[in-house]
N, C-alpha and C positions, 0 to 999 in steps of 0.2 A: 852298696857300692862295691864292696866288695867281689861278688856276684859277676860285674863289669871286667875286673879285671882279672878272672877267670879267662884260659885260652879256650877250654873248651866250650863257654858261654859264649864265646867269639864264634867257633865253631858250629855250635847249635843255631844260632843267629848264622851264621851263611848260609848253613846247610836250610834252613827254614825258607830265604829267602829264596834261596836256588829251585827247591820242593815249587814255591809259590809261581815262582818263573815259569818253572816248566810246566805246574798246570795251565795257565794262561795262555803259554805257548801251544800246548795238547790241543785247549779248547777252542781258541784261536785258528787253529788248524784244521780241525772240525766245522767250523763255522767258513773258513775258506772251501773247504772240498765241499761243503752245501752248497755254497753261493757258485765252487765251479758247474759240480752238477748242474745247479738249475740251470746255467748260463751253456753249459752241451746239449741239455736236452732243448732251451731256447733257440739255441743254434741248428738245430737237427729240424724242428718245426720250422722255421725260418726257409732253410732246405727245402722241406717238402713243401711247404708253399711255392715256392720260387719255381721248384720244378712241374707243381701242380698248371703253375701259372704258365708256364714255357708250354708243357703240354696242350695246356687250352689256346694259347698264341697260335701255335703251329695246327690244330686242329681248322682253327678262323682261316688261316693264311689257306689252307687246303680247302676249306671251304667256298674262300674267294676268288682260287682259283679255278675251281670248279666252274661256281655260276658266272666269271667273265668267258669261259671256254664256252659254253653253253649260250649264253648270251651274242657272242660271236658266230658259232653257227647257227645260232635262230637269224640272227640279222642275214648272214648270206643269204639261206635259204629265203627266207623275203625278198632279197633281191630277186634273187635268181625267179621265186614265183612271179617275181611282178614284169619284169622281161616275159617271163611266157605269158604273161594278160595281155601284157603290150603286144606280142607279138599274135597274138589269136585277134584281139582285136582289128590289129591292120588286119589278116586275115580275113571275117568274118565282114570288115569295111568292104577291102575288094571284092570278093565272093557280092555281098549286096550290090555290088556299082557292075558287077558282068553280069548279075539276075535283071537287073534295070536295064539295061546295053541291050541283053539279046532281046526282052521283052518288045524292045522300041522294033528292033531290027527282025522279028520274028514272028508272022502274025497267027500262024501258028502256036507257038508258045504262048503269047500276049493270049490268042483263045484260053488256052489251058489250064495257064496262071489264074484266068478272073473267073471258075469256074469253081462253084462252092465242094469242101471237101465233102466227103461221102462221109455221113451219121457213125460209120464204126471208126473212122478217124476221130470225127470230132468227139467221138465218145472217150477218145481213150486219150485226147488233149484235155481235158475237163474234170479237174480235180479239185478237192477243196485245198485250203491252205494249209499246209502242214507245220509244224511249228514245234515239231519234235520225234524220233525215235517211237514213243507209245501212240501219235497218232499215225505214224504209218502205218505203223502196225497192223494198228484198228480199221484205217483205212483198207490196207489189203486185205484184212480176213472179213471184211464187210461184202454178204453174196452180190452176185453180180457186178464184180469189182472189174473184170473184164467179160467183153461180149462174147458167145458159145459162139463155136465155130457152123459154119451153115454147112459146111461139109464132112469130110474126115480127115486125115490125116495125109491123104494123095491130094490133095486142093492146094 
């Protein structure tokens, strides 16, 4: 008991406790600057995700603007071809209804129209059906694909 009532046994006993504190504080400390790390470099991942993600967003966003631009002028253009069907068609209607007209009106003509075409016409209307690029081909390099000329080159 004695011992106790020593000042510097008081002493020793602070300072022990004090030693004890501050290791605890030290390690403590240590254990916080780990969990901050983890928690910066969590952060920094997190980041790059986010910006991974934004990049991929904005890549979509350009992509979708692309194929509606692209999509827009495919549709005009379909319009616009189908006006010129339309309009070849009326064409191609009339032109038939003034071959029919002068026919009537023309007995002449009416001769000439009902008067069968000559063999090197109908040779070169008479095709098979083609059904692609490799049969034309085949088609054209097929001998006597057009008829020789009866003459030369002054005919």
């Amino acid at each position: 008991m004695a011992l106790l009532r020593s000042p510097l046994t008081w002493l020793l006993l602070a300072l022990t406790v004090a030693l004890g504190g501050w290791g605890w504080s030290a390690t403590s400390a240590a254990t916080a600057k780990g969990q901050v790390t983890t928690l910066q470099s969590d952060l920094k991942a997190a980041s790059d995700r986010a910006k991974e993600a934004e990049r991929r967003e904005q890549l979509k966003d350009t992509a979708i603007t692309t194929l509606t631009t692209e999509l827009t002028a495919r549709d005009e253009a379909t319009q616009q071809l189908q006006g010129q069907l339309d309009q070849l068609a009326l064409t191609a209607a009339t032109r038939a209804d003034t071959i029919k007209r002068l026919k009537r009106e023309n007995a002449e003509l009416k001769d000439w129209a009902a008067r069968p075409l000559p063999a090197a016409v109908v040779g070169l209307l008479q095709r098979p059906a083609l059904t692609g690029a490799a049969d034309y081909q085949a088609h054209l390099s097929r001998p006597g694909t057009l008829p020789a000329t009866a003459g030369g080159p002054g005919q």
